[in-house]
C-alpha positions in Angstrom: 0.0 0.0 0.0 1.3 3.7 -0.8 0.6 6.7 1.6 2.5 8.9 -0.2 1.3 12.0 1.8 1.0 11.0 5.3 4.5 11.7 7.3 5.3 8.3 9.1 5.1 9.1 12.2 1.5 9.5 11.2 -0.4 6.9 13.0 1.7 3.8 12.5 1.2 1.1 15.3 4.7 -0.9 16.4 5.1 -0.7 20.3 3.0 -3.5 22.5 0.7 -2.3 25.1 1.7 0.6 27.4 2.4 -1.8 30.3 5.7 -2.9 28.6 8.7 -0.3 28.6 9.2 1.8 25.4 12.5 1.6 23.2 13.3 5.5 24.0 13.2 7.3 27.2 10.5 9.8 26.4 11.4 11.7 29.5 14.7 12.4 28.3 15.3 14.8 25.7 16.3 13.1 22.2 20.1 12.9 22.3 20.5 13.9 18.4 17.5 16.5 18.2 19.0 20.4 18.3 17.2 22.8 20.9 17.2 25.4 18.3 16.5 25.2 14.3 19.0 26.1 12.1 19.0 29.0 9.4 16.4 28.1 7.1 17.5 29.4 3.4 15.7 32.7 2.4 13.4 32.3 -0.7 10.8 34.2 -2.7 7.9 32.1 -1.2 8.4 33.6 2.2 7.0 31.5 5.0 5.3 28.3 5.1 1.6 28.3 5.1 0.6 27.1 8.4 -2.2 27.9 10.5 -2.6 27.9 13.9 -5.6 26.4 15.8 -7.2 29.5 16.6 -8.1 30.0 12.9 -10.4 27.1 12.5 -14.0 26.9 14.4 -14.2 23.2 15.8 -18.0 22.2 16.1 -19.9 19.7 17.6 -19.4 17.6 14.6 -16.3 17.6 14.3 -15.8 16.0 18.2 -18.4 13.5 16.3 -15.9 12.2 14.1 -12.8 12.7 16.1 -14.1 10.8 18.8 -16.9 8.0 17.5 -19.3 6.7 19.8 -16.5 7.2 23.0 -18.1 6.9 25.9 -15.9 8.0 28.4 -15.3 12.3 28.4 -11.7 12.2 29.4 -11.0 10.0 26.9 -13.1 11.7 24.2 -11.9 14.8 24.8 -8.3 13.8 24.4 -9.5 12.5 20.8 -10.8 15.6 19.6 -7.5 17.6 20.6 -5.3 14.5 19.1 -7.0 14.5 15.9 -7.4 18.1 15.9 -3.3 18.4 16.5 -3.2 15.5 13.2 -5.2 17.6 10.9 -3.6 21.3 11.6 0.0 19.7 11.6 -0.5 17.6 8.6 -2.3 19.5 6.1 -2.2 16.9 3.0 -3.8 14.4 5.1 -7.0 16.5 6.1 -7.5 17.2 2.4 -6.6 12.9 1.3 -9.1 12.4 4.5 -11.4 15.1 2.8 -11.4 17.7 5.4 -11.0 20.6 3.2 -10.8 24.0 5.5 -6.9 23.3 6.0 -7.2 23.2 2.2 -4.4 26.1 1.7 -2.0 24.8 4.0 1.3 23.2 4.5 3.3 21.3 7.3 5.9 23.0 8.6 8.8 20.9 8.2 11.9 23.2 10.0 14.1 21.6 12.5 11.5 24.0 15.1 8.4 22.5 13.8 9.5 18.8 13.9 10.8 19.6 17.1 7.2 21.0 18.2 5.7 17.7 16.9 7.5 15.9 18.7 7.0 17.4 22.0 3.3 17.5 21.3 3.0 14.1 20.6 4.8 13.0 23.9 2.5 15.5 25.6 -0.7 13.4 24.2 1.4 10.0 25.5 1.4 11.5 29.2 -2.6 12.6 29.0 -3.3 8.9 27.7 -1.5 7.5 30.1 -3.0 9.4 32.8 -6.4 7.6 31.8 -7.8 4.8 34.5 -8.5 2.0 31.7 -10.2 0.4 34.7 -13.3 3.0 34.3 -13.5 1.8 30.4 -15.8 0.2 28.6 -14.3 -2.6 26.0 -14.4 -0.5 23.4 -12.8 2.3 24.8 -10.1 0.2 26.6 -9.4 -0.8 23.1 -9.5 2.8 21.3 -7.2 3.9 24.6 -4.7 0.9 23.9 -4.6 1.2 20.2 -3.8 5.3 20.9 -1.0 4.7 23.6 0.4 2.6 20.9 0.3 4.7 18.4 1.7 7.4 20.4 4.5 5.8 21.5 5.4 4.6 18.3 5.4 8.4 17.0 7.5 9.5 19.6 9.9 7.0 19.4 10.3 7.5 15.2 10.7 11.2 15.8 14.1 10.4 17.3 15.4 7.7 14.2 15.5 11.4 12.8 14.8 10.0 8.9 13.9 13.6 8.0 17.5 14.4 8.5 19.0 11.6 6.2 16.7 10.1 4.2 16.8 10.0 0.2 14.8 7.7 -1.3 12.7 7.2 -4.4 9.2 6.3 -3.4 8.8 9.3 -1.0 11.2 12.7 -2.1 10.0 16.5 -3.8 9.2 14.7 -6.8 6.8 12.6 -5.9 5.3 14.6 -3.4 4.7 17.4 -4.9 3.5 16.0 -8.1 0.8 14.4 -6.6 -0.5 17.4 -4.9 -2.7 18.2 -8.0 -4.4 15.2 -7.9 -5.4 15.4 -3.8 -6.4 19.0 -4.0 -9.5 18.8 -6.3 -10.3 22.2 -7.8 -14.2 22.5 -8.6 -14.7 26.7 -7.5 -12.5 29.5 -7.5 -11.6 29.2 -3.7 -10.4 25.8 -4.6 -7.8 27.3 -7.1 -6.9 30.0 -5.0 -5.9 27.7 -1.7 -3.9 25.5 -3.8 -1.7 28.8 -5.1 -1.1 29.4 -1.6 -0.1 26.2 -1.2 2.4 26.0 -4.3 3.8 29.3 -3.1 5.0 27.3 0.0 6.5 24.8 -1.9 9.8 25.8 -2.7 10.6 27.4 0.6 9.5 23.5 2.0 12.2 22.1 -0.2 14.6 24.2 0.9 14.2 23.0 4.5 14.3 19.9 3.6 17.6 20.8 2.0 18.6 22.3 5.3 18.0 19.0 7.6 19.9 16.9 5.2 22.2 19.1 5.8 22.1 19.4 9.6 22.0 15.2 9.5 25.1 14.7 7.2 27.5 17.2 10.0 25.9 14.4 12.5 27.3 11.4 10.6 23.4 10.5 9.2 23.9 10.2 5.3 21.5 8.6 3.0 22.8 5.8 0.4 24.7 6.3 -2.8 22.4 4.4 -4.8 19.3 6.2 -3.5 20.8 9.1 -3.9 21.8 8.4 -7.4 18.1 7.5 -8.2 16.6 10.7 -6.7 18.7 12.8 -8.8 18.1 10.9 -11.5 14.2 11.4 -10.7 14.6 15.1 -10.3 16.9 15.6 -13.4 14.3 13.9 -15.7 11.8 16.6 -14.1 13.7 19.5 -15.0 14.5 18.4 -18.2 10.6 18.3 -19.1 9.3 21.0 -21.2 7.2 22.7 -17.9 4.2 22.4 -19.6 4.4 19.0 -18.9 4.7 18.7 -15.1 1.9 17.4 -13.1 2.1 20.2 -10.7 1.0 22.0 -14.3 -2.0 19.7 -14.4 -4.7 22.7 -12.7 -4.3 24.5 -15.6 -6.3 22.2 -17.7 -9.0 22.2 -15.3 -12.1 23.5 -16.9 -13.6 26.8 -16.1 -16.9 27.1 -14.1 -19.6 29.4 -16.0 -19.4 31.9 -13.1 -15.8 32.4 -12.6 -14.1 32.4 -16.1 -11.4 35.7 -15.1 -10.9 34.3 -11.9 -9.6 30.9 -12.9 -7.6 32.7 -16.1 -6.1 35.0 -13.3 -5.2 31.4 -11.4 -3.9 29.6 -14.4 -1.4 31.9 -15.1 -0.3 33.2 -11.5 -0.5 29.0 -10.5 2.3 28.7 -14.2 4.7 31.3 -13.1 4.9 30.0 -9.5 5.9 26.6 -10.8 8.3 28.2 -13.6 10.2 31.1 -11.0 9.8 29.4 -7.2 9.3 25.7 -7.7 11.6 24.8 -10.7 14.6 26.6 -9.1 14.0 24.9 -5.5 14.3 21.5 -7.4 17.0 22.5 -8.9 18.8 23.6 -5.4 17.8 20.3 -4.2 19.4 18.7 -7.3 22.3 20.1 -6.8 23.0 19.5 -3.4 22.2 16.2 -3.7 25.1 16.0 -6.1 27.4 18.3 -4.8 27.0 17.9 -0.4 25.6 14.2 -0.3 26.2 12.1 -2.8 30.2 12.6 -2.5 29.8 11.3 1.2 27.0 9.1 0.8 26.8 5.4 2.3 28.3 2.5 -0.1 26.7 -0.3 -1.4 28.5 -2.5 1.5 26.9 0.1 4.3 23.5 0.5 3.7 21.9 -0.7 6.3 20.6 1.5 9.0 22.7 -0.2 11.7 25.5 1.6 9.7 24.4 4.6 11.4 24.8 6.5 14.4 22.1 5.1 16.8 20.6 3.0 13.8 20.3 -0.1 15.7 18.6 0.9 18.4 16.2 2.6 16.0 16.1 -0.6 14.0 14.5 -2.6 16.9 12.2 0.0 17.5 10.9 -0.1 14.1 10.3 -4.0 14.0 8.2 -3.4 17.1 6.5 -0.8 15.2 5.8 -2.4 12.4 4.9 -5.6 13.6 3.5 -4.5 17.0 5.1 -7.6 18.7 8.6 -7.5 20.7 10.4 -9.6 18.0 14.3 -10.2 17.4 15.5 -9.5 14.7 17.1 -13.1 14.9 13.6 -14.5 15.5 12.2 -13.0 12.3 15.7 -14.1 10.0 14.8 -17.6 10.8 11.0 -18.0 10.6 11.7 -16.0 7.0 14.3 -19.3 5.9 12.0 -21.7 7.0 8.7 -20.2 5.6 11.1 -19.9 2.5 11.7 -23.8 2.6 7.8 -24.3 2.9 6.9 -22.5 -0.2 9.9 -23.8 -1.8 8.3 -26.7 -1.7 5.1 -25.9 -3.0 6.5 -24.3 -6.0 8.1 -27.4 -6.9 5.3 -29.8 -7.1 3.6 -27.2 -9.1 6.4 -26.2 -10.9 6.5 -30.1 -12.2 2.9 -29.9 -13.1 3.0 -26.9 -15.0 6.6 -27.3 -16.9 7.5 -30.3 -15.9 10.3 -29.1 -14.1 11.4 -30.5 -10.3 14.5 -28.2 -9.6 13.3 -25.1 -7.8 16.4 -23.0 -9.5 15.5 -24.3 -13.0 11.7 -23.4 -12.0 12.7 -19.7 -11.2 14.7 -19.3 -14.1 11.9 -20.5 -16.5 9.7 -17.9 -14.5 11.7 -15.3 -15.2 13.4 -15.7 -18.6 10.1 -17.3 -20.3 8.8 -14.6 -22.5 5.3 -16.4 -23.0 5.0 -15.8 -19.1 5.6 -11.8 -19.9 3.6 -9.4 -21.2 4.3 -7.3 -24.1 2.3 -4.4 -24.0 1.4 -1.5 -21.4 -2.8 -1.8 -22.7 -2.1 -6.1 -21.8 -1.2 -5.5 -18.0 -3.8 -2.5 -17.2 -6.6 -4.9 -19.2 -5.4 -8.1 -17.3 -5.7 -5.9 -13.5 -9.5 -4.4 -14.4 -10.5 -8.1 -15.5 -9.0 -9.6 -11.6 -10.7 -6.3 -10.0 -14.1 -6.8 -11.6 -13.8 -10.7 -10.7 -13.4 -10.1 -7.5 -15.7 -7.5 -6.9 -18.4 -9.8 -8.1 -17.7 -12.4 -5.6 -17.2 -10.5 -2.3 -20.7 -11.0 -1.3 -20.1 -14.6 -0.7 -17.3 -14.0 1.3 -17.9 -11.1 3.5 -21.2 -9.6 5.6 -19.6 -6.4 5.2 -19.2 -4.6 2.1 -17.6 -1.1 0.8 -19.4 1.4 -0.5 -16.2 3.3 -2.4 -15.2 1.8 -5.5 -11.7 1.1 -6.6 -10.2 1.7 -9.8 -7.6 1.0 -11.8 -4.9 3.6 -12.5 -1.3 3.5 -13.8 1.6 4.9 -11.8 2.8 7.8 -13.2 6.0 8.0 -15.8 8.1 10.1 -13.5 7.8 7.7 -11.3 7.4 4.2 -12.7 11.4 3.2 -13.6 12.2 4.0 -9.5 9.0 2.4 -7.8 7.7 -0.8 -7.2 5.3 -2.9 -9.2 2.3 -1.5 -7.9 1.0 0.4 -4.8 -2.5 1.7 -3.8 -4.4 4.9 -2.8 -6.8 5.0 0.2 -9.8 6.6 -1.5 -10.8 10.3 -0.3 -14.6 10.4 0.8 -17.0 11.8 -1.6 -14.6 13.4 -3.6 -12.1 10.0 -5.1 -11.9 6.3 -5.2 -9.6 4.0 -4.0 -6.8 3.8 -6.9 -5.2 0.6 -7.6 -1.8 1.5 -9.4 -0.3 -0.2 -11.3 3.1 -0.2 -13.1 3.1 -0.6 -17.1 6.9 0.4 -17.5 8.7 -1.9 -19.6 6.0 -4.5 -20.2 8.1 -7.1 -21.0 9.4 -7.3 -17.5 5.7 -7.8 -16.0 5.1 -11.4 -15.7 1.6 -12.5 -16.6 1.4 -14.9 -13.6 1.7 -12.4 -10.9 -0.8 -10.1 -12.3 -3.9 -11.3 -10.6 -2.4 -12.2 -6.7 -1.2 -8.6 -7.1 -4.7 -6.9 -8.3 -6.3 -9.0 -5.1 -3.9 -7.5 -2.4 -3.8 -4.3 -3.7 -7.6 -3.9 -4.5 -10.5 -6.4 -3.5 -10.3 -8.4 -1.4 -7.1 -6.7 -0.3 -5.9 -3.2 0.7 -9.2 -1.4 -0.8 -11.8 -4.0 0.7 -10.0 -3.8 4.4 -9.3 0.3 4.2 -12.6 1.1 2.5 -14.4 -0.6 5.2 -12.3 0.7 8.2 -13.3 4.7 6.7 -17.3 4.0 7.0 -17.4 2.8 9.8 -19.0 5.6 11.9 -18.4 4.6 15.1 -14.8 4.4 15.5 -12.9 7.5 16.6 -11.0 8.9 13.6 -7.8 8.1 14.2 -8.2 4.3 14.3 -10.4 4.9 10.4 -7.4 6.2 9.0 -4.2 4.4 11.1 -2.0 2.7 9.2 -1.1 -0.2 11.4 0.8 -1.7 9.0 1.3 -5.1 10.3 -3.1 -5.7 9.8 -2.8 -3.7 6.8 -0.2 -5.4 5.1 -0.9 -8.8 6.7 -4.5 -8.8 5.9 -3.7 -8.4 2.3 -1.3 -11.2 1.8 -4.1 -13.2 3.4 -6.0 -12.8 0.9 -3.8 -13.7 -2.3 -4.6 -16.9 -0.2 -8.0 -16.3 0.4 -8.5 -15.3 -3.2 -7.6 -19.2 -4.1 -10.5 -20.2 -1.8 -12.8 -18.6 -3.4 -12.0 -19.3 -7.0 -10.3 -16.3 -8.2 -7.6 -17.3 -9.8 -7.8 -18.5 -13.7 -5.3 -21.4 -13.6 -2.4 -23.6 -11.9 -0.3 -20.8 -13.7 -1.7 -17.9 -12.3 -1.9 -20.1 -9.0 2.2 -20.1 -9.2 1.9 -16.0 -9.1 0.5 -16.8 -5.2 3.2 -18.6 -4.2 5.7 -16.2 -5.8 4.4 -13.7 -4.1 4.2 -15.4 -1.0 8.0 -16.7 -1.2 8.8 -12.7 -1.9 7.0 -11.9 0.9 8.9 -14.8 3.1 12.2 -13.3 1.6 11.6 -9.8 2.8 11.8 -11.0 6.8 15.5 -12.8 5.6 16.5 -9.6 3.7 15.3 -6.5 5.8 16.8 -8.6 8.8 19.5 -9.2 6.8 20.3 -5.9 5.8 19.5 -3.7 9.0 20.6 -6.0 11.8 23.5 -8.3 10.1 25.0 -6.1 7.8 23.9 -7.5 4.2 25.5 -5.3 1.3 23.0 -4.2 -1.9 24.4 -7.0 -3.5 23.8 -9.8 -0.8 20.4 -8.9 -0.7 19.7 -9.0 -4.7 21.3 -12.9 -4.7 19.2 -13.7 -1.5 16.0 -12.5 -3.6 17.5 -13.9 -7.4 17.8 -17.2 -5.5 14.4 -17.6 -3.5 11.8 -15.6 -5.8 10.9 -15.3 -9.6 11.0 -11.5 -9.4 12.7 -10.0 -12.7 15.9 -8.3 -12.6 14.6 -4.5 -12.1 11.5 -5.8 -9.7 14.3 -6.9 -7.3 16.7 -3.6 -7.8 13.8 -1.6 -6.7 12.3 -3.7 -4.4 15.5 -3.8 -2.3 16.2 0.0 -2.7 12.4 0.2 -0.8 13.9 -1.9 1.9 16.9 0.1 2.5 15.0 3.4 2.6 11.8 2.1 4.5 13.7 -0.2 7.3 11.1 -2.6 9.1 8.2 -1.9 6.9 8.7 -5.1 4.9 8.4 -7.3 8.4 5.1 -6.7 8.6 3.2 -9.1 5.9 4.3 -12.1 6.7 3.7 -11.3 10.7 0.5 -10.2 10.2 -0.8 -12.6 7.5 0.8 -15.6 9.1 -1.2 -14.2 12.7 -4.2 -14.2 11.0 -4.3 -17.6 9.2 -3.4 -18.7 13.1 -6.3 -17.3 14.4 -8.8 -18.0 11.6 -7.3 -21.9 12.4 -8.2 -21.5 15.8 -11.5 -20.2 15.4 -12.4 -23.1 13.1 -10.9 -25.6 15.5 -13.1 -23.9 18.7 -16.5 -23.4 16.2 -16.3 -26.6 14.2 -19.5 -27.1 11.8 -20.7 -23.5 13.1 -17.8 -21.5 11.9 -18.9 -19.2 8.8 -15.7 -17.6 7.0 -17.6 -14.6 6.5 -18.5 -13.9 10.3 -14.6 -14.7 10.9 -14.0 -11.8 8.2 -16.4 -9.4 9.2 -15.0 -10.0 13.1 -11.7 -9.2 11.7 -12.5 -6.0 9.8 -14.8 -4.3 11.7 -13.0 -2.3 13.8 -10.4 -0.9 11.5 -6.9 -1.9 11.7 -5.7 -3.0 14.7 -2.5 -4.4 16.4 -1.9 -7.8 16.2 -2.3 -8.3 20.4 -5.4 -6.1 19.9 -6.9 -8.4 17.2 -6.1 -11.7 19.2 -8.5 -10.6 21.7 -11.0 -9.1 19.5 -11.2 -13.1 17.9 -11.3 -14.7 21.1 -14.1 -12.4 22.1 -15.7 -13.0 18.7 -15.3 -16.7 19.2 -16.8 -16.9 22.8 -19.3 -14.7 21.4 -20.2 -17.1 18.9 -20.1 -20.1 21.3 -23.0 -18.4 23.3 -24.7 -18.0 20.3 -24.8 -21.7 19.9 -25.9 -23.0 23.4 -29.6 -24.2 23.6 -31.7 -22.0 25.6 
């Protein structure tokens, strides 16, 4: 899944329950964090566009949504302020949730204002932890669990300091930026004229971003050479487009309402010469001191790792507890990734032999990947092929699940600045009332697409995957907002590998062939706990992790390349879809075991989904309540 404009820190789940000591002492101030910003660079744009809370009237609906159906006041009205705090300090998230009055502003990312986030959000920590969970209902004692989580998780990420060092490809000025046309719907003149505010703020927020790179590379805290290389890249290809082109140029096309035709001419062309005198010379600052200040010094191929850093492995454990919300080693995870490796191995063997007649698992991945019957040849072939798996799926759902979305999902394909850097596919959480989910896919070079994957990667990223489980989680109205729109990645991501399985069961696939594309996916995902291990905690090179994927998955050449760039640049993220899938097949076994003849697979769904994402020690005692529940139900009378 892709949230390409929510920070991390936002709502990502990773510690376990307060009870159990954080990573970081959040008393302490963070050892690497300066008490005073540094000289941000002046620039035509002035200051950032941020607005304080005294700007916005919060009403009685608003504490609606922030808080759900929250029973207990303390707790509600730390909610409201939370998710209040969320919104005003993150912009782009209020519009992609479709709250539109922050519409014309911008987070302020200085040293100061990271700095201020930081401290607020250990602020909310102490007020949550003040809370007597004894005087809470279950629900609440869940919402209250789920938000300590969350809160130390943020915390903790605030001191790994990534906005200091951090160069990578799926998440930079580029892609930002050029997706800010696409969130900010224009349909009236105010529209228009928020979204020039917030381009004038643009180049002044690359600049600081220029300026903590800068402040993290006199610490020591340098991105790699290789991501470096492919950011550049990114932003060179950028500035070599005629401007025209750019998608931040894309509101210019937007048709003009009947009854604001100067207004919108006036916005076209003030919105054009932003992008031509402020915005193009800010990328091009950023271009050059990624060339010039950081690439020179930049981490090697043989360092890349973030245990190679100053701090970076004490960060490193905190991130596999945030992103599989259990306290894991990273030893623990190398070695149930080898042996769910071996198990799949397996799998692809026997049908390897039924398909090609072929036994030896390295002759079976070289047919996979050097077949070019088993590739497609055009960009039309692969967006086709994804539509035909959504619309199967969609069909079938009811059969499955008692709980349905109402957004649709549609197919869309990632963009071309984009596409050569970024992974196969991704999706986009849809914004209420306004856009779908978006299932994206990647068409670049065609011929390196294999046909066989196609349809286990249209079911996790669309239905029954990422747009089925996030869809639901947004309309459900009784959940407090923040645990709608969390992104506890180890439910997110685990849920959707589930159902490449799942989508097996219920007849999805169109052949043994296709069937092969489930376990290839599956062994990639089994691979990913042997190389992000591998790479952050036991000091894999680039090139140890590329033969570790070559050798255990049927991922072509330039899949691989950018799927272990990702790794690098998003430490402990990967962990999480094999935790969280390989949980809930656990306790959907369970379950059957304890309901026999009366267990329904769509009740066991529905009881999963819900109540939005959860963490895994959260959604072990949400089935066993479901499961006791269901016993009851049972019992003559």
């Amino acid at each position: 899944m892709r949230w390409p404009i929510i920070p991390l820190m936002v709502g990502l789940l990773g510690c376990p329950l307060a009870a159990q000591s954080p990573l970081v002492d959040h008393n302490k101030k963070p050892n690497l964090l300066p008490t005073s910003s540094p000289q941000t660079p002046t620039n035509p744009s002035g200051t950032l566009p941020v607005r304080t809370s005294t700007s916005i009237q919060w009403g009685p609906s608003f504490v609606q949504t922030a808080a759900g159906t929250t029973e207990n006041v303390e707790l509600k009205l730390l909610l409201t302020e939370h998710w209040r705090h969320k919104l005003e300090n993150y912009p782009l998230f209020a519009t992609q949730v479709g709250f539109r009055m922050l519409d014309d502003q911008l987070t302020d990312n200085r040293m100061a204002g990271h700095i201020q986030r930081r401290d607020a959000t250990k602020h909310f920590l102490d007020q949550a932890l003040g809370i007597q969970s004894s005087s809470l209902n279950t629900t609440d004692t869940t919402t209250l669990s789920l938000l300590i989580e969350s809160l130390h998780s943020d915390v903790a990420t605030f001191d790994c300091q990534f906005f200091t060092w951090l160069v990578a490809a799926r998440g930079n000025p580029v892609t930002t930026w050029n997706y800010l046309p696409e969130l900010h719907s224009i349909t009236q003149a105010i529209d228009f004229k928020r979204l020039i505010k917030r381009y004038k703020g643009i180049s002044l927020s690359i600049d600081n971003e220029v300026a903590n790179l800068k402040l993290g590379a006199e610490r020591g805290l340098l991105a790699t050479a290789e991501s470096t290389r492919r950011v550049i890249k990114m932003v060179t290809d950028q500035l070599n487009e005629p401007l025209q082109q750019w998608p931040l140029m894309k509101p210019t096309l937007v048709a003009t309402p009947q009854d604001a035709p100067e207004s919108f001419d006036k916005s076209r062309a003030q919105l054009a010469d932003i992008v031509r005198t402020q915005i193009r010379p800010a990328l091009l600052r950023y271009q050059q001191f990624l060339a010039t200040q950081i690439l020179p010094r930049a981490r090697p191929d043989t360092e890349v790792g973030i245990g190679s850093l100053p701090g970076g492995k004490q960060c490193y454990q905190h991130l596999i507890r945030r992103y599989t919300s259990l306290p894991l080693s990273a030893k623990i995870i190398h070695e149930t990734g080898l042996k769910e490796i071996d198990r799949i191995d397996n799998a692809m063997r026997q049908l390897g032999r039924k398909l090609f007649g072929i036994k030896n698992r390295q002759q079976i991945l070289k047919h996979l990947r050097t077949h070019p019957s088993l590739y497609f040849t055009t960009e039309e072939e692969i967006e086709t092929k994804a539509k035909q798996a959504l619309a199967r799926a969609s069909q079938t759902i009811p059969k499955y699940f008692g709980i349905l979305p109402q957004e649709k999902c549609i197919v869309r394909r990632v963009p071309k600045y984009e596409a050569p850097y970024t992974t196969i596919a991704y999706y986009r959480p849809p914004t209420p009332g306004i856009k779908p989910g978006e299932y994206f896919i990647n068409v670049y070079q065609p011929k390196t697409r294999p046909r066989y994957e196609a349809e286990a990667l249209a079911f996790h990223e669309s239905i029954p995957g990422h747009h089925l489980q996030i869809a639901i989680s947004y309309e459900r109205p009784a959940l407090p907002a923040f645990r709608k729109y969390i992104n506890a990645t180890v439910f997110v991501e685990g849920w959707a590998l589930y159902t490449e399985q799942l989508a097996d069961e219920m007849g999805l696939y169109s052949g043994d062939l296709d069937r092969m594309g489930m376990y290839s996916y599956e062994a990639w995902r089994a691979a990913r706990l042997v190389v992000d291990t591998g790479i952050h905690a036991f000091g894999w090179s680039r090139a140890q992790a590329k033969q570790f994927m070559t050798e255990h998955t049927a991922l072509a050449a330039n899949n691989i390349d950018n799927e272990i760039d990702r790794y690098i640049n998003s430490p402990g993220q990967a962990l999480a879809y094999k935790t969280g899938q390989m949980e809930i097949s656990r306790l959907r076994k369970m379950a059957e075991t304890k309901l026999g003849k009366n267990f329904h697979l769509s009740r066991f769904h529905d009881a999963v989904l819900e109540n939005g994402a959860v963490s895994l020690s959260v959604l072990r005692k949400q089935i066993d309540r479901w499961v006791k529940a269901s016993k009851k139900e049972q019992m003559p009378q």
